[in-house]
N, C-alpha and C positions, 0 to 999 in steps of 0.2 A: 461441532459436526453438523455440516447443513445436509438438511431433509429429502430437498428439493432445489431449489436455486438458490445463491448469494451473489446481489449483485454490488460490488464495490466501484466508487465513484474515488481519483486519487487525483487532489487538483493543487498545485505546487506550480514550481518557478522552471523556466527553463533551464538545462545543464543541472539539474536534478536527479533525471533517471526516474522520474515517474513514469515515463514509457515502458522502459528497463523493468523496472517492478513489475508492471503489471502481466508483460509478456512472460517473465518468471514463474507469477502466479501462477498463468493459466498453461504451463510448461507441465510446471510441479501436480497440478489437478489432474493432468493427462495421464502422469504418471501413477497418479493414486488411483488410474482408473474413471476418472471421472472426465464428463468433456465440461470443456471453457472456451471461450473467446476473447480475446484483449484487442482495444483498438486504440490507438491516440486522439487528442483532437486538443490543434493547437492553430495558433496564425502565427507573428512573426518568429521564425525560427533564429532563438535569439536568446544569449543569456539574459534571465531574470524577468520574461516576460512570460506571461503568464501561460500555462497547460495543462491539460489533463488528459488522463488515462484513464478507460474503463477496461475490471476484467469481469466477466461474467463466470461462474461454477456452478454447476450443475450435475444432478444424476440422469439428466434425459439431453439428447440435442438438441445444440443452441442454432437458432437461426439469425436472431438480432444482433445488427450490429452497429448499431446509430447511436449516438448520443442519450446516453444513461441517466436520463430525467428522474427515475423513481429511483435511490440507491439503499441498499438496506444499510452499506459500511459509506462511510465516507473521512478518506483518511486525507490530513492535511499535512504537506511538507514541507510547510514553510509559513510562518508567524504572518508573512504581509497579506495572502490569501486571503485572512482576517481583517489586521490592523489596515493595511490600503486599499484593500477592494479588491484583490487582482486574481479575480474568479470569474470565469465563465458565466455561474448561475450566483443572483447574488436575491439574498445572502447567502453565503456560501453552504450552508446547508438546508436551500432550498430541497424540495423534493423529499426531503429523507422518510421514508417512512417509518410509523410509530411503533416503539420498539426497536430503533434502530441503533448503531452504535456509530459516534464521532471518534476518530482516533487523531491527537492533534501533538506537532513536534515541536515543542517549547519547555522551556523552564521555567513557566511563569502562565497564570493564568490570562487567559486572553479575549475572553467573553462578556458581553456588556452584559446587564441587568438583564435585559428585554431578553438575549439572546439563552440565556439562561432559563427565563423561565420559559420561554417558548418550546425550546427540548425538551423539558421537564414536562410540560403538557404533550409531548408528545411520548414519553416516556424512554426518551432515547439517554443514553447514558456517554460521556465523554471518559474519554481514556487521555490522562496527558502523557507523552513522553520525550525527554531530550535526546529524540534520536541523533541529532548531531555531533553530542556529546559523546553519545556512545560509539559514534562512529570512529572518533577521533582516539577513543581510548584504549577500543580493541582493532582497528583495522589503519589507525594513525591518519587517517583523512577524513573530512568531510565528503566526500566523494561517494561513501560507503550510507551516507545516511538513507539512501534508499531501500537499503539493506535489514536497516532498521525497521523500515515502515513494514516490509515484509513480514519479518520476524514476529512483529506486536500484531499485526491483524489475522496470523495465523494460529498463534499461541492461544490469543481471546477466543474465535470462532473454531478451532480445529477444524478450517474449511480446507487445509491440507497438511499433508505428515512433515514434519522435518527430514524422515529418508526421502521423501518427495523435493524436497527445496534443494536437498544437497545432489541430489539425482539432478535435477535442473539446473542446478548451479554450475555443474558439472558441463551439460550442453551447451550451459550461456555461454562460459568463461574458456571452458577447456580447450577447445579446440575451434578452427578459424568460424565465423560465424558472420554472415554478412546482412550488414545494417544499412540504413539510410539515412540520410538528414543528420539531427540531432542525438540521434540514436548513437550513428555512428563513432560521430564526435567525441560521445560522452565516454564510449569502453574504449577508446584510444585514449584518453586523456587518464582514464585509471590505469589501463594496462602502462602506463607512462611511470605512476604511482609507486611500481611495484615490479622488481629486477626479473620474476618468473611469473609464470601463469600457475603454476602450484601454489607458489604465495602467494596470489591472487585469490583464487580459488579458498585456499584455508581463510584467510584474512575476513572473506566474504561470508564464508561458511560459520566461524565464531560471532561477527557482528549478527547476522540473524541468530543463532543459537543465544545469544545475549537478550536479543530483542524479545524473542519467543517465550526464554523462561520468565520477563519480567512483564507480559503481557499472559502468562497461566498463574501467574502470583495473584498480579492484579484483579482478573476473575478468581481468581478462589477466596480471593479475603474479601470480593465484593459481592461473592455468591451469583454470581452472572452468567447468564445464559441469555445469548442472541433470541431475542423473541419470534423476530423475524422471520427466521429459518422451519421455527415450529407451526408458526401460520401457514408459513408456503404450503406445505402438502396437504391442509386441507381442502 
């Protein structure tokens, strides 16, 4: 539960839906009563080149809308972000502040030495998860892994309710909604995925509900709480 602001930093591959997320995010906030902001920021609009999404949540209005230098979450959707560089800010968890949480989508560790203790000095805590995996096993595509990153950084931080995500999911998905660029592309290519918008919708709705409880497991057997969040209101 954030205090005062959480600002999440979400930097992954194009045809991702890291955009998708973030607007989600800051959908689902609105609807818990809270204001948010989500922006993109990418260059070539293009599979597998690099992008990010910022969403900002808060219990006061947000006026910032620029490029999210200081992140308290910073979720990765994608293994090469790390392994190739293909970050915006590098290293890719430039910026984070201490006490922050990394949320990364792999089946395997992926952190050098240096990179490890550097977090560690800063006291931030990674989270791994095979959101891909999960996507693939409740929603039957990769498509969904976006879905996942939702799930796991809302479960950890209860920075929004899951009646809230399913409320927004609802807006995303359910009814016509118009997109641009890459944005666009991306819920075409899933509503492609999937014979209805109702199976759409649920498909969507279980892979975060999956993500979520294995991101409130994760903090409860790790005794974790966003530090971050408690700083802010002072």
């Amino acid at each position: 539960m954030i205090k005062k602001r959480l600002n999440i930093r979400m930097s992954g591959l194009g045809g991702q839906g890291a955009v998708t997320a973030a607007h989600v995010m800051a959908m689902a906030a609105s609807k818990d009563g809270k204001f948010a902001i989500s922006n993109p920021f990418f260059g070539a609009e293009k599979r597998m080149a690099p992008a990010e999404s910022y969403c900002r949540i808060g219990i006061e209005r947000i006026y910032d809308r620029g490029e999210l230098v200081f992140p308290d979450v910073i979720e990765v959707f994608h293994p090469q972000v790390i392994t190739m560089g293909k970050s915006y800010t590098m290293p890719f968890y430039s910026g984070i502040k201490e006490g922050g949480l990394v949320i990364i989508n792999s089946d395997a560790p992926l952190l050098t030495e240096e990179d490890i203790q550097r977090l560690k000095d800063l006291h931030v805590e990674v989270f791994y998860i095979n959101g891909t995996q999960v996507a693939l096993e409740v929603a039957g595509t990769e498509l969904s892994t976006n879905m996942t990153m939702i799930g796991s950084v809302a479960g950890i931080t209860k920075c929004v309710s899951m009646h809230a995500l399913d409320l927004a999911l609802q807006e995303r998905f359910g009814k016509k909604f118009v997109a641009s660029g890459g944005t666009a592309t991306l819920d075409e290519a899933i509503k492609k995925k999937f014979a209805k918008k109702e199976m759409l919708l649920q498909k969507n709705l279980d892979t975060v509900k999956r993500a979520y409880e294995m991101g409130v497991e994760w903090a409860e057997k790790n005794k974790y709480e966003l530090q971050v969040a408690a700083m802010a209101a002072a």
